[in-house]
N, C-alpha and C positions, 0 to 999 in steps of 0.2 A: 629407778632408771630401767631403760629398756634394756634386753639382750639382742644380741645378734639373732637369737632364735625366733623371740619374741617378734619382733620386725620381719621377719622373712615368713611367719605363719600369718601376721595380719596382710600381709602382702599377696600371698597367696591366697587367702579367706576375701579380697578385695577383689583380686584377680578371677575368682571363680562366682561369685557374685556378679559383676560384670557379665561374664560370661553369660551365665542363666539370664540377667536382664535381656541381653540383645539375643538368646535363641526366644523368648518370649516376644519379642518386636517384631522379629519375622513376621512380615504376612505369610501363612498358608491357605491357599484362594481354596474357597472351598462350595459347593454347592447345596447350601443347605435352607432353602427356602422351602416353607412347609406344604404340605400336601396340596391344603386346601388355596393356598396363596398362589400356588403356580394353577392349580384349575381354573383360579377364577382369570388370572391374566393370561393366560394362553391364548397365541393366535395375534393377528394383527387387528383385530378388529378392537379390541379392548384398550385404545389407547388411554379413554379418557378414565378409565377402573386403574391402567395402569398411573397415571398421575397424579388421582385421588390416592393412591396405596401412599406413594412416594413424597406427597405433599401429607399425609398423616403419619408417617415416617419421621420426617423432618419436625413436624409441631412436637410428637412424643418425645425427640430430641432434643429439644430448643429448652424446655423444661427443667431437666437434671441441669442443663448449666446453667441458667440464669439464677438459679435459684443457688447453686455452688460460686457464683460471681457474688451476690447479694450477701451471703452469708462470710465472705472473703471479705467484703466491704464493709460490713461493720463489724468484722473482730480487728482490721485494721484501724480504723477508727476508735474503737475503744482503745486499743494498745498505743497509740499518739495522742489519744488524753490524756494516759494514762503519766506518756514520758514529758506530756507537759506541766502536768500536775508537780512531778517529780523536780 
């Protein structure tokens, strides 16, 4: 069984947990786009360099999750054949 102690350290070990989650959530806006990326989009004249950036931005993006959806999708899948077999 649990003690009064015992509950009041998970509680606080929950509490500070938490804690670090949400100082990690913060956004800190920060400026850090590389040397060569701001040379090449500086200025107005560079909209269509700045669109190509931001539309290969987005495609390098799109990847890590489709592929983290995909892989989501068939360990669910196997684990609901698994509970129909069952």
């Amino acid at each position: 069984m649990y003690t009064k102690n015992k509950i009041q350290k998970s509680s606080s070990k929950l509490q500070s947990f938490m804690f670090g989650i949400c100082i990690f959530l913060i956004g800190i806006s920060a400026n850090a786009q590389c040397a060569m990326c701001r040379a090449a989009l500086s200025g107005d004249s560079n909209t269509k360099k700045a669109e190509a950036v931001n539309d290969g931005i987005v495609y390098l993006m799109v990847i890590p999750y489709l592929l983290v959806l995909i892989i989501g999708y068939l360990i669910y899948r196997m684990y609901s054949k698994k509970k129909k077999a069952v």
